[in-house]
N, C-alpha and C positions, 0 to 999 in steps of 0.2 A: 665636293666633300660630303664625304656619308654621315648621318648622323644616328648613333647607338638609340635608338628610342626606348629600350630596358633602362640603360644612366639615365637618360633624358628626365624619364619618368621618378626612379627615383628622386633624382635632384631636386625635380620641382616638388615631391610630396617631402622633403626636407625641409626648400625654403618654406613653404608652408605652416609648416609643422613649428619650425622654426619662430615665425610669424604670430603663430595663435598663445606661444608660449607666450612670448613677446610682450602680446596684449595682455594673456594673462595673469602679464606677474604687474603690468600697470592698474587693475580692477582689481578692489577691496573683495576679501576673503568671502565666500559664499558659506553659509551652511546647511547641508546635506538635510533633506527635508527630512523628519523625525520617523522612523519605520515604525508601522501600526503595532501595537504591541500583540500578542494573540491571547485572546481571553482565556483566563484560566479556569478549568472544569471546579465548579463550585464543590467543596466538600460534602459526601456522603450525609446526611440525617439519621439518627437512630429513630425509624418510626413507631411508634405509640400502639398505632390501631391504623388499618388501611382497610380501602372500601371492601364492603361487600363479606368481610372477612369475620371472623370472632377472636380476640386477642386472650393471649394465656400467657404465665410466666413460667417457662420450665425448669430455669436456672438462676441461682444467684454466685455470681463470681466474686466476691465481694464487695463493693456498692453496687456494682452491674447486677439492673436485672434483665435475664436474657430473653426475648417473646415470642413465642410463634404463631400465625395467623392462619386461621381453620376455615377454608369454606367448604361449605355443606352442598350437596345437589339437590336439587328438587326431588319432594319426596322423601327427603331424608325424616327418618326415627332412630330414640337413642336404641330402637332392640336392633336396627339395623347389624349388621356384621359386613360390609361392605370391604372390597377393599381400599388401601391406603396409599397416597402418591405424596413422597412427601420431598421438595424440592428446593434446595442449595443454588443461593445465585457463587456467582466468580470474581474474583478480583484478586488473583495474585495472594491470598490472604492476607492483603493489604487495605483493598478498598471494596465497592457492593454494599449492598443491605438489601430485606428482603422486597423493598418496593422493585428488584431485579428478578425474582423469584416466582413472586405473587401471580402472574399470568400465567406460567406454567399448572400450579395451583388449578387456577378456575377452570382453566384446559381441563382438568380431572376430573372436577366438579362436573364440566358439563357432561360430561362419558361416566357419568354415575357414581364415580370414583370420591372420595375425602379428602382434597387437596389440603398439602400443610405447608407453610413456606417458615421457614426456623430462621432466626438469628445467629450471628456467630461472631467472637471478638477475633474480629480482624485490627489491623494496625492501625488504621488512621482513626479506627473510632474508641478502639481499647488500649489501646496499645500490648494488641495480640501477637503473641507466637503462632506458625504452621499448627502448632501440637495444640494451641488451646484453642485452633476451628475445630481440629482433629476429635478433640475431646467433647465439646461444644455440640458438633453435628451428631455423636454419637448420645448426648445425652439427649438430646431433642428426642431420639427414635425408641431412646430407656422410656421418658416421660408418656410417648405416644403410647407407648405399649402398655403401661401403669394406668391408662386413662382412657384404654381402649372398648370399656363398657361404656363409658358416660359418650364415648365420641361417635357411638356406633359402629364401629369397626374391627376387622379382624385383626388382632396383632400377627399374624404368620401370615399375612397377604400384603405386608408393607412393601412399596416399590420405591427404593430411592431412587434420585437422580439429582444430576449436579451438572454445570458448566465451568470447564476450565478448571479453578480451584475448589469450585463446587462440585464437581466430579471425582476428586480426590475427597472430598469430605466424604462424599454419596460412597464411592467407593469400601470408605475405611468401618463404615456399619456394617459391612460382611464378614471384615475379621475379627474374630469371635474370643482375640489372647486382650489383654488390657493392652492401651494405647500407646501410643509415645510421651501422650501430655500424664502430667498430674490430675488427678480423680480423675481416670478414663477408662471404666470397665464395659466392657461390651453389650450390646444388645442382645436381650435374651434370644430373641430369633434370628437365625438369617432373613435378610431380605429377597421378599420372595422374588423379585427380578432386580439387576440394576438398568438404567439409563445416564447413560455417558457422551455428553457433546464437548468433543475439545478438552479431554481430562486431561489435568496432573495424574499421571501415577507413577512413572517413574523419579523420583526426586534426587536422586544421585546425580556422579559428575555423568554427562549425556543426557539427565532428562531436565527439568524444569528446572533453569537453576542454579542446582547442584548445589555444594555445600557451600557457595555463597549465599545462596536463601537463610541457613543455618548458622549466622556467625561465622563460616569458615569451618565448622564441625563439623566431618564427612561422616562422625557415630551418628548423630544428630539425623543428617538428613537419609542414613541407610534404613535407620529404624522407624522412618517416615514413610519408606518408600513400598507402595502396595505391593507391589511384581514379587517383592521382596520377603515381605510380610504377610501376603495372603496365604491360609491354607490350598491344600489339594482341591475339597473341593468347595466352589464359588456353584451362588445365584446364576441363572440365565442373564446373559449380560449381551449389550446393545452399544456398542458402542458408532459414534458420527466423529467424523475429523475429516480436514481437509489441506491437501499433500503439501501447498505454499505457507501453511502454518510457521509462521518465524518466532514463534513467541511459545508455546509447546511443539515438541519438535513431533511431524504425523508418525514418524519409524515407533516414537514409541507404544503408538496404540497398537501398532500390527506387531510389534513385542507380547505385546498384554494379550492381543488376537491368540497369537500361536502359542503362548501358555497355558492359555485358558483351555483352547481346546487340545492340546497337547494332553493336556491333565485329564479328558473325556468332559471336560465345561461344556456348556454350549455357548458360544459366542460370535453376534455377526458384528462386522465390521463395514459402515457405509461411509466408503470415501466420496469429499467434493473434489475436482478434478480443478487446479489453481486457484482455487481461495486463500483465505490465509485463515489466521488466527478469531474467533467469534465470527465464521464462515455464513451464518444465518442471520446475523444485522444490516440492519439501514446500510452500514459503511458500503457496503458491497453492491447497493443498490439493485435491479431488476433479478440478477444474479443470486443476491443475498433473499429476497424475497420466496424466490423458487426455491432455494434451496432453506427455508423457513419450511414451506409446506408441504415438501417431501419429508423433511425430520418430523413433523405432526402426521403427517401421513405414516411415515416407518414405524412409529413409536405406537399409534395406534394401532398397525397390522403386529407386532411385535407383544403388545400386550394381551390383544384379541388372542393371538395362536394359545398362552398362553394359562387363557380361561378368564383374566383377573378387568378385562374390560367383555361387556357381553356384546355381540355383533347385534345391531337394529335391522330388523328385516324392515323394508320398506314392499308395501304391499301396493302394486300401482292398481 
């Protein structure tokens, strides 16, 4: 007699099976050890004053007062006329403050430059709209300009820059028509370069969004939207992104790319090749690193060409 050892097999992982059930419907109910909960990122601070820095009030929203933090470089005098780097952290215009900012800042500071890092009423700490960082980031660069003898600096050599939704704010100080928000009239000058890591600019349906950012208001988020809104001609612009970006999508900076220069702009475009979305952080580890010191790298050859950081001859 032959025996099927496929049945066989089955059969016995039956009775089995069968068996353990058996047992365990005779043993009292267990309960399933409690899953770690995952710590929640503590809420944003409205900071005061932060190191190293000089605090100013530029704005008041109604009880909000809005701050920006000014470091100075060594060497600095008020007859100075230096140029100005004035730098927008990110968060979705949700979340961020400028203690996200502030190192970009001293970055400036140490390259001679006036670093300024601005506030902005974002959601979780004003309960802000897109339009009123929009208006916010623009009035920080009115203030600069208005205060640009006591700070030492040239108002027409001001260099925004911004990440993420701080790139859309950075952005929206080159267009020169009033804002989308309330009280949001333009800054007297253009900006004499931008810097762009991982912008918002397209805000429509396909970029950031889309008119879900807006209420559901597709007017809303068109006339938000820089690509949209920017005149012919734009600042020298720099833009960084990288291609697994899921969170801004990369097509839309090589959008802004071929606009810009379509228009005779000038504009370069440095892709990271599979990072994602804030491609220059920790998260990304040895990766996110290198590709930190290339963007301070690109930024400083980008502003050099430019004239508005001056090259250090190193004499061996």
């Amino acid at each position: 007699m032959k025996i099927n050892k496929g049945a066989f097999s089955l059969g016995m992982a039956g009775l089995l099976l069968g068996s353990q059930l058996a047992l365990a419907a005779d043993e009292p109910a267990k309960t399933a050890p409690p899953i770690a909960a995952t710590p929640e990122k503590a809420p944003d601070l409205t900071p005061v004053s932060l190191p190293e820095s000089e605090t100013y009030v530029f704005r008041k929203a109604g009880t909000n007062e809005l701050r920006l933090f000014v470091v100075k470089p060594t060497g600095w005098a008020k007859t100075d006329h230096r140029p100005c780097f004035v730098s927008f952290f990110g968060g979705g215009w949700v979340s961020g403050s400028p203690t996200h900012s502030i190192g970009w800042a001293k970055w400036a500071a140490s390259k001679g430059l006036i670093g300024i890092a601005p506030d902005y009423r974002t959601r979780q700490r004003f309960a802000g709209t897109p339009e009123d960082c929009v208006a916010d980031g623009r009035a920080a660069v009115c203030w600069v300009e208005d205060y640009a003898a006591e700070l030492g600096l040239d108002p027409k050599k001001i260099i925004a820059m911004g990440g993420s939704a701080g790139g859309h704010v950075a952005a929206w100080t080159a267009i020169p028509s009033d804002g989308p928000g309330k009280d949001d009239p333009a800054p007297k000058f253009m900006p004499a370069a931008l810097v762009l890591l991982n912008p918002v600019t397209d805000t429509k349906a396909g970029g950031y969004g889309g008119p879900k950012r807006f209420g559901g208001d597709a007017a809303r988020a068109l006339a938000c939207s820089v690509p949209d809104q920017m005149p012919k001609v734009m600042p020298p612009t720099i833009v960084f992104h990288a291609t697994a970006d899921l969170t801004v999508p990369y097509v839309n900076s090589v959008a802004l790319r071929d606009k810009l220069v379509a228009s005779g702009n000038r504009c370069e475009l440095v892709t990271f090749q599979g990072l994602g979305h804030s491609y220059n952080s920790s998260k990304f580890g040895e990766a996110g690193k290198t590709a930190d010191l290339k963007t301070h790298f690109e930024v400083e050859k980008f502003l050099t060409d430019l004239k508005l950081i001056k090259r250090v001859m190193v004499v061996e």
